[in-house]
PyMOL Python script that loads the backbone (N, CA, C, O; Angstrom):
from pymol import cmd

cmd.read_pdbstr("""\
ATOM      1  N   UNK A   1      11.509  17.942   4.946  1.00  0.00           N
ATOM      2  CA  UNK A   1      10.796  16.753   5.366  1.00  0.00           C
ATOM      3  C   UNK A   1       9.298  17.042   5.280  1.00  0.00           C
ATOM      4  O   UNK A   1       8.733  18.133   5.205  1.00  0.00           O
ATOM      5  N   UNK A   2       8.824  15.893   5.307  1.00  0.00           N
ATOM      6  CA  UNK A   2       6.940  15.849   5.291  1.00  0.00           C
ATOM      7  C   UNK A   2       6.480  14.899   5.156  1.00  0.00           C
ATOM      8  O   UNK A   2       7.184  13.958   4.788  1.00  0.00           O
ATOM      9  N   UNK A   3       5.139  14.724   5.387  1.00  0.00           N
ATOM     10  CA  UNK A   3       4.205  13.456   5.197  1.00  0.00           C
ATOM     11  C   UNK A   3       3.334  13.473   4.429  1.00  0.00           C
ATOM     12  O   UNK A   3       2.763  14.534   4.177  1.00  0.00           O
ATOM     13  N   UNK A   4       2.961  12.239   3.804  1.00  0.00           N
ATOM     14  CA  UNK A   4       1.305  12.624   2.852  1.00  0.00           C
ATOM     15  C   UNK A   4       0.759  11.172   3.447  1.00  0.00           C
ATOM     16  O   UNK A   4       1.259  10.263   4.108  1.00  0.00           O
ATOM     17  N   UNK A   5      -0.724  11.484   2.770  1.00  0.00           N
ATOM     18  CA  UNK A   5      -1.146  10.291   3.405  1.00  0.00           C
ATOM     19  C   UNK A   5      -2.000   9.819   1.976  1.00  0.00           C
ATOM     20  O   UNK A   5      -2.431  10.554   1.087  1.00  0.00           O
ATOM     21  N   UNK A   6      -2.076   8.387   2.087  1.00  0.00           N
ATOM     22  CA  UNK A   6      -2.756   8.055   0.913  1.00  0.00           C
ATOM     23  C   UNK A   6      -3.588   7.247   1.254  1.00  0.00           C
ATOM     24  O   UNK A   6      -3.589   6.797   2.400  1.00  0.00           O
ATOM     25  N   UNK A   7      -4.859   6.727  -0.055  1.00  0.00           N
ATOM     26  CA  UNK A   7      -5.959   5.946   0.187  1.00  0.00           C
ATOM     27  C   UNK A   7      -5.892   5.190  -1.112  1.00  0.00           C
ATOM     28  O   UNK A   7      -5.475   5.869  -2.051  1.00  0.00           O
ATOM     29  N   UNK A   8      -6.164   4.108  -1.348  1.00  0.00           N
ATOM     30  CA  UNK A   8      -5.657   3.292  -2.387  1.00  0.00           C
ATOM     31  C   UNK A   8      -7.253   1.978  -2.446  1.00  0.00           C
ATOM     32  O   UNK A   8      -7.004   0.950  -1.815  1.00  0.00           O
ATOM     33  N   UNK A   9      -8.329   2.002  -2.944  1.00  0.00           N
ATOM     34  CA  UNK A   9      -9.071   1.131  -3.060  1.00  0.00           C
ATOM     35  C   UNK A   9      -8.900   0.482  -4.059  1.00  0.00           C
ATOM     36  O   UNK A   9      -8.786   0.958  -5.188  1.00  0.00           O
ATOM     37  N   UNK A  10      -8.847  -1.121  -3.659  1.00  0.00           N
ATOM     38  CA  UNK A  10      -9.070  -2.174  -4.349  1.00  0.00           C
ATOM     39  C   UNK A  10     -10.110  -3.425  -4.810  1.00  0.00           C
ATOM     40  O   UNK A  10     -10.612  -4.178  -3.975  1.00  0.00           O
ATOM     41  N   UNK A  11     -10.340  -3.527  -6.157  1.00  0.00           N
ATOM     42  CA  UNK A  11     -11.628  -3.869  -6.302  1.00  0.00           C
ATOM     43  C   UNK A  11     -11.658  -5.584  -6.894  1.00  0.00           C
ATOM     44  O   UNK A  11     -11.030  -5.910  -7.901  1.00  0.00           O
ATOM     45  N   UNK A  12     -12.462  -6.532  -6.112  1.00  0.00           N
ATOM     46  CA  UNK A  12     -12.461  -7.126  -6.936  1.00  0.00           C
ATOM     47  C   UNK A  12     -13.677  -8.022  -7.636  1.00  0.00           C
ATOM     48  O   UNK A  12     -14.406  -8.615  -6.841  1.00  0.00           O
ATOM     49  N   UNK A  13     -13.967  -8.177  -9.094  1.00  0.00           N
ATOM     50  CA  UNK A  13     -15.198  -8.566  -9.516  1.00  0.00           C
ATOM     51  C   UNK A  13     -15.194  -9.774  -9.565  1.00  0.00           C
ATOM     52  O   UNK A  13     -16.289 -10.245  -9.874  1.00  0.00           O
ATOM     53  N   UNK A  14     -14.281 -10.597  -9.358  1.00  0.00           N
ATOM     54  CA  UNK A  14     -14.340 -12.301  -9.645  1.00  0.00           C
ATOM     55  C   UNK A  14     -14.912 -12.736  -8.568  1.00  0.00           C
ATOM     56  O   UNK A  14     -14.998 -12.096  -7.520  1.00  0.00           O
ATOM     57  N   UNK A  15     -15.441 -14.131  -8.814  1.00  0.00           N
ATOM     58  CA  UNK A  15     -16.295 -15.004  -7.664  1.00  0.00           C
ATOM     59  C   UNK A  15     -15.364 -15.532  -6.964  1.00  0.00           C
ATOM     60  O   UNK A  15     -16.089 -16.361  -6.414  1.00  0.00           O
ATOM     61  N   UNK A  16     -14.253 -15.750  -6.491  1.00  0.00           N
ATOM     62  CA  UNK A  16     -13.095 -16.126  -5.924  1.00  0.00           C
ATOM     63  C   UNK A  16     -12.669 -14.872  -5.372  1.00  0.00           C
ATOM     64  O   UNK A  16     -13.091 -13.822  -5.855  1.00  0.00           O
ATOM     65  N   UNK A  17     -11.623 -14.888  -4.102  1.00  0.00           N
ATOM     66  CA  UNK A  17     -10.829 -14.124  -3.514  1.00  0.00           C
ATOM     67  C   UNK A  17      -9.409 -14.251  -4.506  1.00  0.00           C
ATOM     68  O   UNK A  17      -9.100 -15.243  -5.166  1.00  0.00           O
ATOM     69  N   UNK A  18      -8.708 -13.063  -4.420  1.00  0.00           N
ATOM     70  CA  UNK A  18      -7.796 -12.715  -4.890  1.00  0.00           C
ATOM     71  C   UNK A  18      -6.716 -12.100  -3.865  1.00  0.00           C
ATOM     72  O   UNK A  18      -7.000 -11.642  -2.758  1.00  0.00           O
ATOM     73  N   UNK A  19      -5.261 -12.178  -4.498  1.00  0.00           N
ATOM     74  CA  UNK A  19      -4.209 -11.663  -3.836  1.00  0.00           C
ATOM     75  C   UNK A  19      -3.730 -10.866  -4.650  1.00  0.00           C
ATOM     76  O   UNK A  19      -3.583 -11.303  -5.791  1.00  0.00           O
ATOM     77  N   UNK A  20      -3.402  -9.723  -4.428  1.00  0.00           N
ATOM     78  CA  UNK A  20      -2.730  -8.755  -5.471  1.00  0.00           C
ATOM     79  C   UNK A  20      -1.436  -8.108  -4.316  1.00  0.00           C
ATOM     80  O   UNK A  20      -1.161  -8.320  -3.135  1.00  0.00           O
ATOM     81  N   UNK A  21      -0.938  -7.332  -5.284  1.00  0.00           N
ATOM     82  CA  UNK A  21       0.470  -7.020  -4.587  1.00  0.00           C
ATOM     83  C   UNK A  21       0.814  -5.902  -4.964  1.00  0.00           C
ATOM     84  O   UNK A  21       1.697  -5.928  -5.821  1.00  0.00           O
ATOM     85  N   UNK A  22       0.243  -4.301  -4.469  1.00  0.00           N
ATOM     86  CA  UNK A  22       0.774  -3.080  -4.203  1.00  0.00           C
ATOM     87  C   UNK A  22       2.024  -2.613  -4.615  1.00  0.00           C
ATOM     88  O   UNK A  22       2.885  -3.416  -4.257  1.00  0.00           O
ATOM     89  N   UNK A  23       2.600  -1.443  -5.350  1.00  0.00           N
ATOM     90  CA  UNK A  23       3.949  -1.463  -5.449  1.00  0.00           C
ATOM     91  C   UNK A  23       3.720  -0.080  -5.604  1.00  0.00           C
ATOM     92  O   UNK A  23       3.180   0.456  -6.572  1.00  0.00           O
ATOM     93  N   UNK A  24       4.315   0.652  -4.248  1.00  0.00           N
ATOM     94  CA  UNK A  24       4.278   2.602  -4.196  1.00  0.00           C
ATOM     95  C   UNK A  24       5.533   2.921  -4.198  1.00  0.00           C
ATOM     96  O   UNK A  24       6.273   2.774  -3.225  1.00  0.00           O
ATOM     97  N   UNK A  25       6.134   3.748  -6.156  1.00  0.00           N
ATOM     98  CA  UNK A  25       7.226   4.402  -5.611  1.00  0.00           C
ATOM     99  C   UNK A  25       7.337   5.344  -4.473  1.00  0.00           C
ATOM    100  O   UNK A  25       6.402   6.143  -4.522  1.00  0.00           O
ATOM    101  N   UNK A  26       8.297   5.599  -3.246  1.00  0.00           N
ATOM    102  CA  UNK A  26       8.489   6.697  -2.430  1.00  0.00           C
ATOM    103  C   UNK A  26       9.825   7.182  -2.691  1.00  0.00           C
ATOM    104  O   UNK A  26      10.680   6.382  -2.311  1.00  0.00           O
ATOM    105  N   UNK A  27      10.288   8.258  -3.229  1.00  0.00           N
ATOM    106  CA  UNK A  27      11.800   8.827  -3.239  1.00  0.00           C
ATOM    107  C   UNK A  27      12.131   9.300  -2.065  1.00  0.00           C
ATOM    108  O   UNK A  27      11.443   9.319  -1.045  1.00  0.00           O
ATOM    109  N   UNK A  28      13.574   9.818  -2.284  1.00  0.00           N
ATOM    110  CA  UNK A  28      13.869  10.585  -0.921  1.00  0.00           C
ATOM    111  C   UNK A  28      14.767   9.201  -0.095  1.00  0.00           C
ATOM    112  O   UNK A  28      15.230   8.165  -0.574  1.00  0.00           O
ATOM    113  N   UNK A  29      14.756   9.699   1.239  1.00  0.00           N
ATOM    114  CA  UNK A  29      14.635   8.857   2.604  1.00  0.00           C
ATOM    115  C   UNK A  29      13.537   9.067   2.947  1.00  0.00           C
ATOM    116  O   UNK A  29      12.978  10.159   2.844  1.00  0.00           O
ATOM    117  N   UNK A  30      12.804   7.535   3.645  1.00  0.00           N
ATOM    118  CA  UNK A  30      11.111   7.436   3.879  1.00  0.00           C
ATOM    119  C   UNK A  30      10.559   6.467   4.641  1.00  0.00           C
ATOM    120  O   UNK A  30      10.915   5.340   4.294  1.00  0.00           O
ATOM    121  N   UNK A  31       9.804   6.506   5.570  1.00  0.00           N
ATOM    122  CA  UNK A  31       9.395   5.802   6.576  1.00  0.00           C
ATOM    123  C   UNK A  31       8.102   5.516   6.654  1.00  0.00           C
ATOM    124  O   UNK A  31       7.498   6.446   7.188  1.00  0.00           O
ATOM    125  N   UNK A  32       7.247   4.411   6.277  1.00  0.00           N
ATOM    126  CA  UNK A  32       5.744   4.114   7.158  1.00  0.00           C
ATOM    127  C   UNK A  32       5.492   4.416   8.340  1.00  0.00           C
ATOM    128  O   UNK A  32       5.982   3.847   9.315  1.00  0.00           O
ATOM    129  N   UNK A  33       4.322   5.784   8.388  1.00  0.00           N
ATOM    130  CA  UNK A  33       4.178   6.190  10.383  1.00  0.00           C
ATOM    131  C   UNK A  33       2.920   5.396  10.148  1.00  0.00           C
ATOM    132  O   UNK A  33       2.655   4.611  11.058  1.00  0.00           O
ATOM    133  N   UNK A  34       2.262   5.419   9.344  1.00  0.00           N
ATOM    134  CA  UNK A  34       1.101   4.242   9.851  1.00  0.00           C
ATOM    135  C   UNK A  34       0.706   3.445   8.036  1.00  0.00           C
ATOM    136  O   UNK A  34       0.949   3.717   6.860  1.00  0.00           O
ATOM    137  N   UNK A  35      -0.102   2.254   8.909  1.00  0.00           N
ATOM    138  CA  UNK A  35      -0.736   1.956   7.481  1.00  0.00           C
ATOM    139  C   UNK A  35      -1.566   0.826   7.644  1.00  0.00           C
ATOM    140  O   UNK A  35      -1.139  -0.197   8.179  1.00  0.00           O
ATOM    141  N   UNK A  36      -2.893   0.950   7.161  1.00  0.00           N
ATOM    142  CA  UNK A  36      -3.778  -0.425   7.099  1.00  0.00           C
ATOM    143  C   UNK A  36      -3.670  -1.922   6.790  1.00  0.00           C
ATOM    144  O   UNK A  36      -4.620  -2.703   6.842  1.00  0.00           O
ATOM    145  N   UNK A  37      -2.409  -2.237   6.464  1.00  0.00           N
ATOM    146  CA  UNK A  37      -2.011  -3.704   5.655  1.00  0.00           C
ATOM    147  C   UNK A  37      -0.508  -3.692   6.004  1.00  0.00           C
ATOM    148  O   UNK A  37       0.124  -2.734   5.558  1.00  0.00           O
ATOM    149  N   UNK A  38      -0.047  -4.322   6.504  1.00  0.00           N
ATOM    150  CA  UNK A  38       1.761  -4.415   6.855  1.00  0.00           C
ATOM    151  C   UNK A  38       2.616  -4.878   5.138  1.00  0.00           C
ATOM    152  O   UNK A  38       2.517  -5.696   4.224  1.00  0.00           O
ATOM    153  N   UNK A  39       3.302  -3.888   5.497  1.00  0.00           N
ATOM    154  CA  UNK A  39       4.109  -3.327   4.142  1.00  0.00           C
ATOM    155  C   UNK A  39       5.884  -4.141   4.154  1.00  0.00           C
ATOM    156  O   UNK A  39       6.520  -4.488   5.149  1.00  0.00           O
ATOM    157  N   UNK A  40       6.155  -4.211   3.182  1.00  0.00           N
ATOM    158  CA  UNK A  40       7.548  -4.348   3.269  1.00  0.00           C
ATOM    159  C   UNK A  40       8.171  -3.970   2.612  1.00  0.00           C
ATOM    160  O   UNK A  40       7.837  -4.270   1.466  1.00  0.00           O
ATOM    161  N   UNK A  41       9.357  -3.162   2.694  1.00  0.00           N
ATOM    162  CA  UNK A  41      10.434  -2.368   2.263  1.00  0.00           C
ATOM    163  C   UNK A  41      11.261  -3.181   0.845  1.00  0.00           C
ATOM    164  O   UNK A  41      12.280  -3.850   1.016  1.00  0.00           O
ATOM    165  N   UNK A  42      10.649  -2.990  -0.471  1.00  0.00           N
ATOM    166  CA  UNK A  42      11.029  -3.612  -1.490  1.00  0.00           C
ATOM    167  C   UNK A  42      12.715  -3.344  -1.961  1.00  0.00           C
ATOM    168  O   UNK A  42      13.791  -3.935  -2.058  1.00  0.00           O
ATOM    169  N   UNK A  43      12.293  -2.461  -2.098  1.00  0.00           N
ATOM    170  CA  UNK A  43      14.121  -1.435  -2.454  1.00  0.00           C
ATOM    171  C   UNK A  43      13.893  -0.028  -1.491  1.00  0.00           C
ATOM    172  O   UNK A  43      13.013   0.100  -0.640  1.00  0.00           O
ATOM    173  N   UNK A  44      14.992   1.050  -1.884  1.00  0.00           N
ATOM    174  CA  UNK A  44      15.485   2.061  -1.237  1.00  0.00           C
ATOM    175  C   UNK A  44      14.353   2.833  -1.850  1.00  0.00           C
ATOM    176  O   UNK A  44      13.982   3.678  -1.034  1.00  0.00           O
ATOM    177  N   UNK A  45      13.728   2.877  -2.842  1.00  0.00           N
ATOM    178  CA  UNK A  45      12.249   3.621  -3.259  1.00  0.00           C
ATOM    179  C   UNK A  45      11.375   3.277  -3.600  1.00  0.00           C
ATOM    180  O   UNK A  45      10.663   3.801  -4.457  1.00  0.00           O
ATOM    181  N   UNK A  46      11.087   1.722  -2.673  1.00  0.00           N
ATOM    182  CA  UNK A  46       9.226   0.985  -3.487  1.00  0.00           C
ATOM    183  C   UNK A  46       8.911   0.662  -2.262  1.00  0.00           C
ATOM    184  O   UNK A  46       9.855   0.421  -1.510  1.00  0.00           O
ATOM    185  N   UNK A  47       7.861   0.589  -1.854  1.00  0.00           N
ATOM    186  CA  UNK A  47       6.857  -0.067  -0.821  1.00  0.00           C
ATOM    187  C   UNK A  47       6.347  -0.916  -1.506  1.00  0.00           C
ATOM    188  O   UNK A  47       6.167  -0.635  -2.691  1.00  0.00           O
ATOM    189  N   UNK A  48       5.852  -2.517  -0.905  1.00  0.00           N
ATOM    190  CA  UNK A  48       5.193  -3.231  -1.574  1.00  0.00           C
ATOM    191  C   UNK A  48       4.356  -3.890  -0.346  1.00  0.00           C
ATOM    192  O   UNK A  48       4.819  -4.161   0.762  1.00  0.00           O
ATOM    193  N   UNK A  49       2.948  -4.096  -0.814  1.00  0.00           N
ATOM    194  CA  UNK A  49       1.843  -4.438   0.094  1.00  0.00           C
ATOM    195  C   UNK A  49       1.427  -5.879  -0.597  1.00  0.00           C
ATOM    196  O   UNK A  49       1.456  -6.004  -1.821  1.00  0.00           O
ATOM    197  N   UNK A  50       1.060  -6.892   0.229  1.00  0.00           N
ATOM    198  CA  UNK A  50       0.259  -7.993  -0.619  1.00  0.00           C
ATOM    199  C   UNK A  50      -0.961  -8.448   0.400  1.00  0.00           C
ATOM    200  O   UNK A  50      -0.971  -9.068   1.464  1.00  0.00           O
ATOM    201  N   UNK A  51      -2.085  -7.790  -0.506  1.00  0.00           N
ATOM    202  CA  UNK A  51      -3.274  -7.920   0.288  1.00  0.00           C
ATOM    203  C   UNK A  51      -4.669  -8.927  -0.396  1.00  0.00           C
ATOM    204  O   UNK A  51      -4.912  -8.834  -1.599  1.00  0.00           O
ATOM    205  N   UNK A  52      -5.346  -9.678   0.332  1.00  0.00           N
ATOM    206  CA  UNK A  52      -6.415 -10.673  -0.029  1.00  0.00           C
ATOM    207  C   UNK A  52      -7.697  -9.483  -0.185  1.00  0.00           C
ATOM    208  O   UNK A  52      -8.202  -8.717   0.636  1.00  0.00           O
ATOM    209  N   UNK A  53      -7.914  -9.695  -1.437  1.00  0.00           N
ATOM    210  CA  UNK A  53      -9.418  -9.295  -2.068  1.00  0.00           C
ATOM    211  C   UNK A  53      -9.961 -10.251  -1.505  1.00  0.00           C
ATOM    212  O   UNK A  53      -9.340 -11.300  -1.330  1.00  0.00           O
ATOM    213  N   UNK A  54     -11.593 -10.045  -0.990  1.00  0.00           N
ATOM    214  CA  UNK A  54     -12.376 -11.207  -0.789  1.00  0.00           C
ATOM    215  C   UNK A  54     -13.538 -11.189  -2.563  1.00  0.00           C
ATOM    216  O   UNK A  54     -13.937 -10.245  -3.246  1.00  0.00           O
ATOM    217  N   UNK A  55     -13.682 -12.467  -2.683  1.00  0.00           N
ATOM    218  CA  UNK A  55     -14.955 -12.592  -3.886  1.00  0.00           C
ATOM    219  C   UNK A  55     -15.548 -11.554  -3.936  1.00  0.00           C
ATOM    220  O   UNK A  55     -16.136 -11.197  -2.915  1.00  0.00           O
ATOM    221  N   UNK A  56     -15.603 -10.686  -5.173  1.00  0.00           N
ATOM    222  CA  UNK A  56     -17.017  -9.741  -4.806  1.00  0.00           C
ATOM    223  C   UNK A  56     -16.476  -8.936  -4.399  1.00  0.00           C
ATOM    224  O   UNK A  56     -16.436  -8.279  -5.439  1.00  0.00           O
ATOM    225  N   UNK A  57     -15.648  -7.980  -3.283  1.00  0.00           N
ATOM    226  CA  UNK A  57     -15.631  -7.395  -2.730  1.00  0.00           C
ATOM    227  C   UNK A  57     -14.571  -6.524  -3.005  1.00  0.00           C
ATOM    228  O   UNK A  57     -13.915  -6.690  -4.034  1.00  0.00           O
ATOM    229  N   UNK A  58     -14.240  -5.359  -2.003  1.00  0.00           N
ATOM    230  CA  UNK A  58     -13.332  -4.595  -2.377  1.00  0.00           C
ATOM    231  C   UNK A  58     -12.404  -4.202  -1.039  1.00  0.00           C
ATOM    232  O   UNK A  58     -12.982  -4.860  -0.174  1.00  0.00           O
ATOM    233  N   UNK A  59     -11.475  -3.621  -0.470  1.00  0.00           N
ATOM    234  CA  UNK A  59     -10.381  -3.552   0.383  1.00  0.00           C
ATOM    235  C   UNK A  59      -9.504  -2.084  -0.027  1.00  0.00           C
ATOM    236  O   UNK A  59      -8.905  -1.962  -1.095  1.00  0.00           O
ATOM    237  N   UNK A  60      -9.550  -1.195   0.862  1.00  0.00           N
ATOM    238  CA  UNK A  60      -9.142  -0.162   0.878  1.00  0.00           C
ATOM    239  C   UNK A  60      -7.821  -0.325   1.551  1.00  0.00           C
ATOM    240  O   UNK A  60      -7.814  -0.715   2.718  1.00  0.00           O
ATOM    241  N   UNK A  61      -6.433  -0.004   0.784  1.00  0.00           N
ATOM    242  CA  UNK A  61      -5.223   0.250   1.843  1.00  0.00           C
ATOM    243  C   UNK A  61      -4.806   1.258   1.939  1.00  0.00           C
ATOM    244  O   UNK A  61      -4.199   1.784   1.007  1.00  0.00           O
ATOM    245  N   UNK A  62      -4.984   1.803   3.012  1.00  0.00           N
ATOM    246  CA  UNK A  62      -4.359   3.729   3.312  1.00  0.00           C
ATOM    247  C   UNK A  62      -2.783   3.467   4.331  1.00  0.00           C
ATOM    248  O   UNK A  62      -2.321   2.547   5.007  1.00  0.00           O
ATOM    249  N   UNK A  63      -2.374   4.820   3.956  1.00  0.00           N
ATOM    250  CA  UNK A  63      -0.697   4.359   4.606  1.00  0.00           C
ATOM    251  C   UNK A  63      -0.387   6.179   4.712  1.00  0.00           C
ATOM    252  O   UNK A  63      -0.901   7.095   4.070  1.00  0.00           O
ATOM    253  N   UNK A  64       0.557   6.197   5.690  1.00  0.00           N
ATOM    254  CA  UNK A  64       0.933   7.798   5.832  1.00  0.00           C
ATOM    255  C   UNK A  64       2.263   7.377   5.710  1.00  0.00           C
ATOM    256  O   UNK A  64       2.596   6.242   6.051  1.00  0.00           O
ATOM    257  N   UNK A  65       3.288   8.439   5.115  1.00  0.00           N
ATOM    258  CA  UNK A  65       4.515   8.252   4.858  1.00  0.00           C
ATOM    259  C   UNK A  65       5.380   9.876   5.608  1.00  0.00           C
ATOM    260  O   UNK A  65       4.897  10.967   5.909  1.00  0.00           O
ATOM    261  N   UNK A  66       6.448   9.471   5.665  1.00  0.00           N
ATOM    262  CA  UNK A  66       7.395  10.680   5.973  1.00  0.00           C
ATOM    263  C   UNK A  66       8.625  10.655   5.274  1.00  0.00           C
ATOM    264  O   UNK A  66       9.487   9.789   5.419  1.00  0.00           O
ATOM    265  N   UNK A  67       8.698  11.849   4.338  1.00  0.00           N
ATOM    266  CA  UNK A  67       9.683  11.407   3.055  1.00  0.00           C
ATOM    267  C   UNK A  67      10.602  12.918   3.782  1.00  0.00           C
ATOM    268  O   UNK A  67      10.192  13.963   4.286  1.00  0.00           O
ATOM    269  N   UNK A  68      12.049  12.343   3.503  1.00  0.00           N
ATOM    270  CA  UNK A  68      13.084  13.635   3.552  1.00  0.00           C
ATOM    271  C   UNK A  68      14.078  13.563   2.487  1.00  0.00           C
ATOM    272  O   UNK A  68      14.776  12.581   2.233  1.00  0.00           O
ATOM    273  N   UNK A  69      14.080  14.372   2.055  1.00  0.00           N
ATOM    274  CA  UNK A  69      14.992  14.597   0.658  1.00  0.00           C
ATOM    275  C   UNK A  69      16.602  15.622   1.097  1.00  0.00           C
ATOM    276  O   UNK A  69      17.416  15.901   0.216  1.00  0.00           O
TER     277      UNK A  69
END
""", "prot")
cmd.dss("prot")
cmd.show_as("cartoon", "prot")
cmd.util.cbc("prot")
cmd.orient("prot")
């Protein structure tokens, strides 16, 4: 078993806000212990996040995981 933790910045250059939609393979058995943006359990090995870019701007999503194989 173990954890990693990740940082994932997202950028966006258009004059409008945007929605984009995250997709982290995790293998193993695996659990979110924390994370900046509420996640939902796609399949048995994807995390998927759907987070609002603002115009212009950019949005960092970090997440710690605990994977056991």
């Amino acid at each position: 078993m173990f954890e990693s933790s990740y940082e994932i910045i997202i950028k966006n250059a258009k004059k409008e806000r945007v929605m984009v939609t995250i997709q982290e393979p995790i293998p193993g058995e695996w659990k979110i212990l924390k994370e900046s943006h509420p996640s939902q359990k796609a399949s048995s090995n994807t995390s998927l996040w759907k987070i609002e870019i603002p115009a212009e701007g950019k949005t960092t999503l970090t997440y710690r995981v605990q994977v056991k194989y």
